[in-house]
N, C-alpha and C positions, 0 to 999 in steps of 0.2 A: 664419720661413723667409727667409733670403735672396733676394730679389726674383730676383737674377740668376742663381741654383740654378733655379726655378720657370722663370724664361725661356729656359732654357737646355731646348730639346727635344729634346738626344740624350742627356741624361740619363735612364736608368731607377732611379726612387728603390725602395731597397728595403725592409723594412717599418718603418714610422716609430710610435715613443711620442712621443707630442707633448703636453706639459702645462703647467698655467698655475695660479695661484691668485687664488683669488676676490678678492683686494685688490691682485695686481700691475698697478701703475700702469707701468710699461714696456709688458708683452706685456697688452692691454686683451681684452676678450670680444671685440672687435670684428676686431680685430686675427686674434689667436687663430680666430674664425671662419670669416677671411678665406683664411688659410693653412690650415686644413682642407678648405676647400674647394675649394682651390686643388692640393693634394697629391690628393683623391679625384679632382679633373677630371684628373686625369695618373696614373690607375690607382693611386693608392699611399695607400687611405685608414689614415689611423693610427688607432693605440689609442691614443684622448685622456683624458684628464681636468683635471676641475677641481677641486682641493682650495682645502681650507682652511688659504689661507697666503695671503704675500705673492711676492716674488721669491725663491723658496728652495725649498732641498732641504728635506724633512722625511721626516716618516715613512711619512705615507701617499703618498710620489711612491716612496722608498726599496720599499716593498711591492710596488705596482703596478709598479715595472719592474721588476721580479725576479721579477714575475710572466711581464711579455710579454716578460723574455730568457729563461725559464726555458720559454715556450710556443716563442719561435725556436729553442729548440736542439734540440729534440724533430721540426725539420722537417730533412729532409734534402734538399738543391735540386743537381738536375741542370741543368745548361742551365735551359728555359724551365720544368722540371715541375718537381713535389715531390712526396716521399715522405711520406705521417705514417706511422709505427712504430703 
């Protein structure tokens, strides 16, 4: 996450996949912690994961977010509420 997105408090984040792989040496566990924790403490915790990769798309990141855009289209958002179908 962009430090100054996070710093930024008139921003409302909306629902975040956030993901990383067990060997990316950029985005580290720590890192990645850091900035989940940081998106929950500002109301917007993401659907994270950690696969088995490096800095890259694969398959299991391809799956899983096709999952959590296939779960966000099924919501329908008024204003502050949401609908599920």
């Amino acid at each position: 996450m962009p430090p100054e997105l996070l710093a930024d408090r008139s921003l409302q984040f909306p629902s975040v996949f956030f993901a990383r792989g067990e060997r990316d040496e950029w985005l580290t566990q720590s890192r990645f912690d850091a900035d989940v924790a940081a998106l929950t403490a500002r109301g917007a915790p993401p659907r994270s994961l950690v696969y088995d990769g490096a800095h890259e798309w694969n398959a299991a990141v391809a799956t899983a977010a096709g999952e959590f855009l296939g779960d966000a289209s099924t919501r329908i958002t008024i204003g502050r509420s949401h609908v599920e179908p």
